[in-house]
C-alpha positions in Angstrom: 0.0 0.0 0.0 1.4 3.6 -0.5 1.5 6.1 1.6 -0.2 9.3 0.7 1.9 12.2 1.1 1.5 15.7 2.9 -1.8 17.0 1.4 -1.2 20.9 0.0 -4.5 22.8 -0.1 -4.9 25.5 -2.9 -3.6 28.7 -0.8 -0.8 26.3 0.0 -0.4 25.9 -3.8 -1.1 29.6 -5.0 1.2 31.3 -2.5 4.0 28.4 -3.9 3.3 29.1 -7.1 3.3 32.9 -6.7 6.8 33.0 -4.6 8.7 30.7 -8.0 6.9 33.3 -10.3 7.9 36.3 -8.5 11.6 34.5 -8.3 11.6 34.3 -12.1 10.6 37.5 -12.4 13.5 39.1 -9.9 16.1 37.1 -11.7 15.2 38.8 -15.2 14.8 42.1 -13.9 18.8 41.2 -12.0 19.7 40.5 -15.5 18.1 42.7 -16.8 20.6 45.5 -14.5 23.3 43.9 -15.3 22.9 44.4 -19.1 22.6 47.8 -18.1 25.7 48.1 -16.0 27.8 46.6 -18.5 26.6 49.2 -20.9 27.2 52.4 -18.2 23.7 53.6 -18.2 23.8 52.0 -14.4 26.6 53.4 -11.5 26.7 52.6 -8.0 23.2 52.4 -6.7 21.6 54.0 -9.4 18.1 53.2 -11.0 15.1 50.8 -10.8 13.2 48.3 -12.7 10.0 47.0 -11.9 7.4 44.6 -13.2 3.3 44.3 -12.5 2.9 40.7 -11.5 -0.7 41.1 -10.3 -3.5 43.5 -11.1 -2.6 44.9 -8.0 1.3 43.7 -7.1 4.6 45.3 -8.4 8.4 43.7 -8.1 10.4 46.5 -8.1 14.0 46.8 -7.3 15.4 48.4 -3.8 16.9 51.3 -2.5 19.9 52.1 -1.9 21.8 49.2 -3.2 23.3 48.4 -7.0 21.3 46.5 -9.1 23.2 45.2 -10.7 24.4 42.8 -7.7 21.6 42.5 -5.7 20.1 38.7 -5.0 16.2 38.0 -5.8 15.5 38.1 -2.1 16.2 41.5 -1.9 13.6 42.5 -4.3 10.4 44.7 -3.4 6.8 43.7 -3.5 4.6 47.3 -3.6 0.7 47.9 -4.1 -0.6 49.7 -6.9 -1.9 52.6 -4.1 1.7 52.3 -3.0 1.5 50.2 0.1 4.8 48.2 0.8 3.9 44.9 0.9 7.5 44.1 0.8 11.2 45.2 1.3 12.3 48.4 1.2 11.2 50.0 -2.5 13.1 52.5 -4.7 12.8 55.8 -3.6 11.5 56.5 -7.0 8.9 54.4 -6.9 6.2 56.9 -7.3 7.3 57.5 -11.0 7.1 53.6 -11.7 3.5 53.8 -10.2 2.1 56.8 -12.6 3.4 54.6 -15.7 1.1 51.8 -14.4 -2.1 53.6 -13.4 -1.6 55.7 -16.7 -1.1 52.9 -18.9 -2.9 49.7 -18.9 -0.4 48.1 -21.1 2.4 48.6 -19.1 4.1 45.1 -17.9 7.3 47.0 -16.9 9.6 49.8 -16.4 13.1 50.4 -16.6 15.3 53.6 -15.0 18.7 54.4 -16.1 21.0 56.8 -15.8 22.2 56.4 -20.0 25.3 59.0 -20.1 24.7 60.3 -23.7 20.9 61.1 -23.3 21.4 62.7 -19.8 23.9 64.8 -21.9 21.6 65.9 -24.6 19.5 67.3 -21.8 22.3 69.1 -19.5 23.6 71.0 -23.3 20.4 71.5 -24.9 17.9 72.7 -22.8 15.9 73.8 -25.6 15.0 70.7 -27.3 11.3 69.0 -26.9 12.8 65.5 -28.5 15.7 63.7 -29.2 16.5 65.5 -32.7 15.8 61.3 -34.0 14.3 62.6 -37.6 18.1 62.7 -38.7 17.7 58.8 -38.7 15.4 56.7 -40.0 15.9 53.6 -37.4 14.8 55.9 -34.0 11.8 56.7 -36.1 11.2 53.1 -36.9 12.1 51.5 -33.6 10.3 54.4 -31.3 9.0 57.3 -33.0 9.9 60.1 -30.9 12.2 60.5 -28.3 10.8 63.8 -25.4 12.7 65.2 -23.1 10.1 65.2 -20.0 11.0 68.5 -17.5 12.9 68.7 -14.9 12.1 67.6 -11.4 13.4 66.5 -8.4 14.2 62.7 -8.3 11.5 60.9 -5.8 8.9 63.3 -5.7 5.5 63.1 -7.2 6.6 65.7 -9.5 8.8 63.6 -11.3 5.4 61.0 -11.9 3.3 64.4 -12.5 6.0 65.4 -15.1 5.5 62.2 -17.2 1.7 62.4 -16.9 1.3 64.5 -20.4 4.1 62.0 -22.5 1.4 58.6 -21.2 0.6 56.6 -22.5 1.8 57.7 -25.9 5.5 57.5 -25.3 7.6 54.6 -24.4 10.6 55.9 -24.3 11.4 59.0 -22.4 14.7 61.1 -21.4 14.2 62.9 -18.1 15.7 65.9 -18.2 18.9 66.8 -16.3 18.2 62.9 -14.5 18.2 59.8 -16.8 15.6 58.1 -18.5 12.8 56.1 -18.5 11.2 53.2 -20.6 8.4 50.9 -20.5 6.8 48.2 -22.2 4.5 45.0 -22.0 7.4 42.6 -21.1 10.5 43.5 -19.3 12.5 42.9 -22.7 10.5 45.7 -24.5 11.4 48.2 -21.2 15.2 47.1 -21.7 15.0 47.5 -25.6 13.5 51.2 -25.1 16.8 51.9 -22.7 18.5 50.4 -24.9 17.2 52.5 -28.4 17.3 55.7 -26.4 21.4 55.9 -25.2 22.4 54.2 -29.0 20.3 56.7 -30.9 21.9 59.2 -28.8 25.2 58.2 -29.1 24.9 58.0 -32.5 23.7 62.3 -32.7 26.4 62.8 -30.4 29.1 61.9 -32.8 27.2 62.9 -35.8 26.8 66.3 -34.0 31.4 66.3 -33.1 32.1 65.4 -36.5 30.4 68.3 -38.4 26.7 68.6 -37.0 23.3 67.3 -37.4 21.4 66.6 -41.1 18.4 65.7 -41.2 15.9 63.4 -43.3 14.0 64.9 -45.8 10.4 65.7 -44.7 8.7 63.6 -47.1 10.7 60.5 -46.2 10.3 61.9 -42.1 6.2 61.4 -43.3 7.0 57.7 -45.0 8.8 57.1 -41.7 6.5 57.7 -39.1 3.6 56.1 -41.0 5.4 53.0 -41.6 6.0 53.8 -37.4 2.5 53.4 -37.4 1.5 50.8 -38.7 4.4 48.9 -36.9 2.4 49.9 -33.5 3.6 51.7 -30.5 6.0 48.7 -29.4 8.9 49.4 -28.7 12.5 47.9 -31.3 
């Protein structure tokens, strides 16, 4: 005869469940900070990422540590009305929380600090957007890139700031700070980090060796309506 084993009732089994998924999760969004780090858009203990696992449950990364060598156990559970259910959340977590309530879409969000963008920002205060209609590909991948005003880092300014770019935008420079992507998986959040330091790299250099051209406005027009049919995702 065999022995029946311990019975698990189905809290038992959701809360198991829940704890490997939310593991999963945490160890993307790690590597997700490390791809970052290795590029330089992370230093120290800079930035967040964070990802809605429940209608009403967000992993986000901690404070005051580097991401980019932090353990899944570390990671912070908060509540869309931003309770802590767990940890000790990213100061900036107020930001991560207007992307979600102004965007149904949104999965996840990635912060970095990418040094090229920031730097358009700090010598050009008197750009709207990423000056991206010199190449096709940031029109393509993202369509515009807007620099989002100033304000201070933490504060419910900062969400308030990136209320008139939602949900259009999903890929943002915050002025004078870093920048901020989002998506409906944690890879479309890294590929929007990812498309906004390279496209600014790329008018950095363009901009040293001679300055800016720009696309014709009749293929800017092709462009963005092939951008449109695309979607909004983000390349």
């Amino acid at each position: 005869m065999r022995c029946a084993g311990p019975v698990i009732d189905a809290k038992d089994m959701k809360e198991v469940t829940e704890i490997k998924q939310y593991r999963r999760i945490s160890e993307t969004i790690i590597n997700i900070a490390r791809r970052l780090h290795q590029k330089n858009m992370l230093a120290a203990a800079d930035g967040n990422i964070s990802c809605r696992v429940s209608e009403n449950e967000i992993l986000i990364t901690p404070s005051g540590i580097s991401k980019a060598f932090m353990v899944p156990e570390e990671m912070a559970l908060i509540s869309l009305d931003n309770q802590t259910i767990q940890g000790e959340p990213s100061s900036e977590k107020k930001m991560h929380l207007t992307v979600y309530r102004q965007n149904p879409l949104a999965k996840a969000v990635v912060h970095a600090h990418p040094p090229t963008a920031i730097a358009w920002s700090v010598a050009r205060p008197d750009l709207t957007c990423l000056p991206s209609h010199a190449v096709s590909e940031a029109i393509l991948a993202c369509g515009d890139i807007p620099f989002v005003p100033y304000a201070r880092p933490g504060t419910q300014a900062m969400g308030d700031n990136l209320k008139q770019f939602l949900p259009h935008y999903r890929a943002l420079i915050l002025s004078r700070h870093g920048a901020l992507s989002w998506g409906e998986t944690l890879e479309e959040a890294w590929m929007g980090m990812e498309r906004i330091e390279h496209s600014s790299e790329i008018l950095w250099k363009a901009h040293a060796l001679g300055g800016l051209t720009f696309l014709p406005d009749e293929e800017i027009a092709e462009l963005r309506a092939l951008r449109q049919r695309i979607g909004n995702r983000l390349l």
